[in-house]
N, C-alpha and C positions, 0 to 999 in steps of 0.2 A: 504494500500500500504506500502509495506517496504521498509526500508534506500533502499538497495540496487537497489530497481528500483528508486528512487530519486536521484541517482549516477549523472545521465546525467542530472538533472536540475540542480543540483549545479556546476558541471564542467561547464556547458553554463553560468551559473552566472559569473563563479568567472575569464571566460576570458572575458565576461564583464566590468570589474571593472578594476579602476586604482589604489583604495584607498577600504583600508577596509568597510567592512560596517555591519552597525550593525542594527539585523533588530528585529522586535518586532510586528509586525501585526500578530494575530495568523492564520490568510489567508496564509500569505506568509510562517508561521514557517511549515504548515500541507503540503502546497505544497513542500517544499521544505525537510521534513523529513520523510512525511508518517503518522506524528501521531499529537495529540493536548493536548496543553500546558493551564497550569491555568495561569501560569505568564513563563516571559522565555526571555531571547537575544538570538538571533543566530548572531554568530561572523564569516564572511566568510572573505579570504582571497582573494587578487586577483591571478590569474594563474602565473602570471610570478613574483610569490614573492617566488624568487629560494632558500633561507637560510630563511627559518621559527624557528625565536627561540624558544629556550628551555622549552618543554611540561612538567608538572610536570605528573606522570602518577601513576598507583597504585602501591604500594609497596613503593614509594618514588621514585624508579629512573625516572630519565630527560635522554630524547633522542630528537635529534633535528626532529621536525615533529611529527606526530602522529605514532602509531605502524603501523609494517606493517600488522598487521591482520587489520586493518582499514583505511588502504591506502586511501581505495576509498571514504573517507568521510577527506584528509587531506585539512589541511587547514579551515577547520569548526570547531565552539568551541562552545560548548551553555553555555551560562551562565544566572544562575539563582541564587536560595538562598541554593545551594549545596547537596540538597536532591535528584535532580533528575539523575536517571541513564536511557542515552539513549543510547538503542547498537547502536555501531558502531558510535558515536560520543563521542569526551573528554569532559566533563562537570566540570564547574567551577563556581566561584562566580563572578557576576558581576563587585565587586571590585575589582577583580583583574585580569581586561579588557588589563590592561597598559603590562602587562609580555607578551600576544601574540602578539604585536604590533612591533616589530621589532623595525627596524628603520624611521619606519613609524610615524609622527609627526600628521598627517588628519583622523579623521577616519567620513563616512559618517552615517550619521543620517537616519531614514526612516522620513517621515516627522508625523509619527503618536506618536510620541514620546513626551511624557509633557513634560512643563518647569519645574518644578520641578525634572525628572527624566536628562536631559541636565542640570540642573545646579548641580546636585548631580556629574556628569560625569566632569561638566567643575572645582568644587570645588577641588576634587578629586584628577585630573590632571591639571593642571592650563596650562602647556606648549601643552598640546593638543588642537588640531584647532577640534571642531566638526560641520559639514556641514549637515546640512538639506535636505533631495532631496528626489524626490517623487522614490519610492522605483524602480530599475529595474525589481524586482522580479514581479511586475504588468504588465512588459510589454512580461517578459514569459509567464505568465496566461492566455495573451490574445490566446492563438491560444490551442486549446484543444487537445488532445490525444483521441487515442480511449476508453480508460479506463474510461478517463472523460467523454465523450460524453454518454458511457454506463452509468453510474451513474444518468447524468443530464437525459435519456432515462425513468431510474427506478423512477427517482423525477417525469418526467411529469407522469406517469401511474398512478400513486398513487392521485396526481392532475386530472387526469381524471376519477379515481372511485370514488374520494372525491365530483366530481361537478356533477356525475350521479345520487348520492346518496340527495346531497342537493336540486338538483329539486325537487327530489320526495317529501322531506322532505317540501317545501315550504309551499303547501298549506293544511298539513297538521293540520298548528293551525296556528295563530298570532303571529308571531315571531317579537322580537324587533331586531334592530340590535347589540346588544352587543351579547342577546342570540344567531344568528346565527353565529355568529365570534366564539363563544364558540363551536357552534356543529360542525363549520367545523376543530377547532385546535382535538376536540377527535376522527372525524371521520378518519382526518390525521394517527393519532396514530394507529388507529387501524387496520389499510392498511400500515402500515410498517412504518410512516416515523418517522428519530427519533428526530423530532424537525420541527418548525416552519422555514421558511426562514426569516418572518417578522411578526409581530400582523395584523392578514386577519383585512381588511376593507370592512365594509359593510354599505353603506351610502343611506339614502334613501332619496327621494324629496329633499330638499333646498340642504342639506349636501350634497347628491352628486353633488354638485357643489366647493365643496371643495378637492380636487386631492388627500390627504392623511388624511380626517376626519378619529377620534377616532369613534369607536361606541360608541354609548350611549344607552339611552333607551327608543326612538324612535320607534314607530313600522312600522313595513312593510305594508305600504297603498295599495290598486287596482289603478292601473293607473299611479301611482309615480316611474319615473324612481329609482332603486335600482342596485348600484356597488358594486360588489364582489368581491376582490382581496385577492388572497391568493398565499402562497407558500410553500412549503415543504424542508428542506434537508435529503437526501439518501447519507449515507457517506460522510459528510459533504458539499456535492455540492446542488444548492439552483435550486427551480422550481420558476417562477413567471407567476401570471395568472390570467383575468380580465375578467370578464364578466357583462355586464349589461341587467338586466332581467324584466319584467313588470310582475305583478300578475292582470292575467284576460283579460286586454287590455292594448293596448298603444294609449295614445290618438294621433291625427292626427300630431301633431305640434312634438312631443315626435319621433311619426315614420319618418316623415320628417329629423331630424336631426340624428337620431339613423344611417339610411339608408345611409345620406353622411357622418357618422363616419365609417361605415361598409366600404363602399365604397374606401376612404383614406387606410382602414387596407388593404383590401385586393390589390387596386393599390401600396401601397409603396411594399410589397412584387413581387407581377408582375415586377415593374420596376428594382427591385436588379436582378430577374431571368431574363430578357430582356438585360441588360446591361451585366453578366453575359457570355447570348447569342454571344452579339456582340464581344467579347472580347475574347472569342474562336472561330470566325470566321478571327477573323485578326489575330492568334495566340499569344496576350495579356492576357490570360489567368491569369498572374499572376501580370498583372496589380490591378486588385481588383476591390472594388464600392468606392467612394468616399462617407463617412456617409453624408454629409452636401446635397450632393445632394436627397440622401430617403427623408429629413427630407423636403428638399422642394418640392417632389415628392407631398407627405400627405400634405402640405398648398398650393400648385396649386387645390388640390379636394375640398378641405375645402373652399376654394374662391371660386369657383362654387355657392356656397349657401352663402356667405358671413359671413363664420362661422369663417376664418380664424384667427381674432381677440380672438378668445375666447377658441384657442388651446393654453394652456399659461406655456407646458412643453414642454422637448424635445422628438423626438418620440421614442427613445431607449436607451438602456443600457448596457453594457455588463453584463452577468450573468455569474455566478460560483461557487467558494469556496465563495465569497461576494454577495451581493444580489444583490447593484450594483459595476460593476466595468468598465473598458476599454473593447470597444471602447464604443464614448458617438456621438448619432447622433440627431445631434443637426445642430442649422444654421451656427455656427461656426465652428465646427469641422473641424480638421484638418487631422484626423483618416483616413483610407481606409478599407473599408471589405472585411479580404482575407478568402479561405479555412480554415475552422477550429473554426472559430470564431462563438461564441453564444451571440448572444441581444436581446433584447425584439422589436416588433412593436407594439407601445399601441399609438395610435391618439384618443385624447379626446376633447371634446368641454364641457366648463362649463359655465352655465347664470347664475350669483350670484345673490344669493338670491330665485334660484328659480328651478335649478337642474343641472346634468350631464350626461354625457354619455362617456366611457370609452372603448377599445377593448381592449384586450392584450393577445399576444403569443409571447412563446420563439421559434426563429428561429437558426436551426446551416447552416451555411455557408460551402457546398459544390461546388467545381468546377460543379457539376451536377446542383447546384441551392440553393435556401432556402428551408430548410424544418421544420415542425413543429415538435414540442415534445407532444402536446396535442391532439386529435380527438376530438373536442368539435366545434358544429357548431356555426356561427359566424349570419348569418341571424336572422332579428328580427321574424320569424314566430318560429324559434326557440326556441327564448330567450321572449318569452311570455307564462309565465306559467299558464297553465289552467289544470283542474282535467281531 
């Protein structure tokens, strides 16, 4: 994506803001400029900061603002360690943050910023107030474009020939879990994607009772619950994706619980598309879901079987340019799911010491409903693998 279509995220940023802000997540730098940085500040302005001082520009001369061959990116300054040249933005050195500041005494922090890099800033300038705040650029992110959604579309396909391909693969030989987290980061690659979203986890019997075990070298038993999670990014937007599989059988106690984890996945999804429903019948539409409510959608099923105790995360997250980000549905949550919006539903139950059971799909949030990015079935007669 180029500056030029990143025009209209930063103009919505910057009449956002009261006070400068200075941002530093390379999440937030790629949404907001199209491209990705090894290191980097991005320095926005707010909208109604009518006399922007004096830009030092090439050649030497100073004009108040940026050029106007680059109007549409005024008020943005990246600074970095001076080598980088990004069109359609002025580029400078971090140290010398204090010259675009006006009369501006505050400038806001993202809160992903060291102390070390804020005391470098507060040493520097001592009369500058710098403010910590969880970035607004996170809460642009939250509602997707079409572009995005295309992207997040190409991460799930590739996640869906990747988990086609690792069935077959299963009972091909004895796999431990670290080796099959290795075949599915090459099988990734080899279907486009250009990177991982996260180090896949593949946890078998005990371990999968652990929600983010490393692999080890463990191997994949008959009968032992095994959790597969992986993800992919396609142009830097992230897939994430959970399946839990049995080789050969699942024993009775194993399908018991698998069934009302299934169950929770596929009821929290119904209830966002029912509430949905209701809410285009009374023309609220754009009221939304309330997250807090899914998440106790999925522990009203889970009490059914008395499993509810042993679901010990929350049931979504927002996916994107980040693996997780906004909105977080959870018991707390204060979030709503409007049109636009991507999170995961992953409802798990883990017996420590003794295994787990995990679902997970990324859903995007249309007025029309939830819909999935993946075609991978969810029933345990599926996710029991036999020759």
């Amino acid at each position: 994506m180029s500056l030029i279509k990143s025009f209209p995220r930063i103009a919505r940023l910057r009449r956002s803001l009261k006070s400068p802000l200075l941002i530093k997540k390379p999440e937030n730098l790629l949404y907001l400029t199209g491209r990705s940085f090894i290191s980097g500040w991005l320095l926005v302005m707010p909208a109604h900061n009518s006399s922007p001082p004096p830009l030092k520009i090439r050649g030497g001369v100073e004009r108040a603002g940026l050029p106007l061959k680059v109007r549409g990116a005024r008020g943005v300054i990246f600074l970095g360690d001076g080598l980088e040249n990004v069109k359609k933005i002025h580029t400078d050195k971090l140290e010398n943050v204090r010259m675009y500041l006006g009369g501006y005494r505050k400038v806001q922090l993202e809160d992903s910023f060291s102390f070390a890099e804020a005391n470098f800033l507060k040493k520097r300038f001592g009369a500058l107030e710098l403010e910590p705040v969880k970035s607004p650029v996170e809460k642009l992110r939250e509602i997707k474009d079409a572009r995005e959604i295309g992207c997040l579309q190409a991460s799930g396909k590739i996640v869906e020939k990747v988990w086609k391909q690792v069935k077959k693969d299963l009972l091909k030989k004895i796999w431990t879990e670290a080796g099959l987290a290795a075949r599915i980061v090459d099988l990734g690659r080899s279907f486009g994607a250009a990177a991982v979203s996260f180090d896949p986890i593949v946890a078998v019997g005990a371990n999968a009772a652990i929600p983010h075990h490393v692999p080890g070298f463990k191997k994949l038993m008959v009968g032992e619950p095994i959790i597969v999670d992986f993800g992919f990014k396609y142009k830097g937007y992230c897939s994430d994706f959970t399946r839990t599989v049995f080789l050969k059988r699942a024993p009775k106690k194993w399908a018991e619980i698998y069934n009302q984890v299934e169950k929770a996945y596929v009821e929290s999804i119904n209830f966002i598309n029912h509430r949905l429903n209701s809410c285009r019948a009374t023309g609220e539409l754009e009221a939304g879901v309330e997250a807090r409510t899914v998440y106790q959608k999925a522990v009203e099923i889970l009490t059914e079987k008395r499993l509810d105790k042993h679901f010990i995360h929350n049931l979504g997250h927002g996916c994107g340019l980040a693996i997780h980000e906004s909105p977080s549905l959870s018991a707390v949550s204060k979030e709503v799911l409007r049109d636009g919006m991507v999170f995961s539903i992953e409802p798990g139950v883990y017996l420590p010491n003794i295994g787990g059971i995990r679902i997970e799909d990324l859903v995007c949030l249309r007025k029309s409903g939830a819909t999935k990015f993946v075609n991978a079935p969810t029933d345990l007669k599926s996710n029991v693998i036999k020759s």
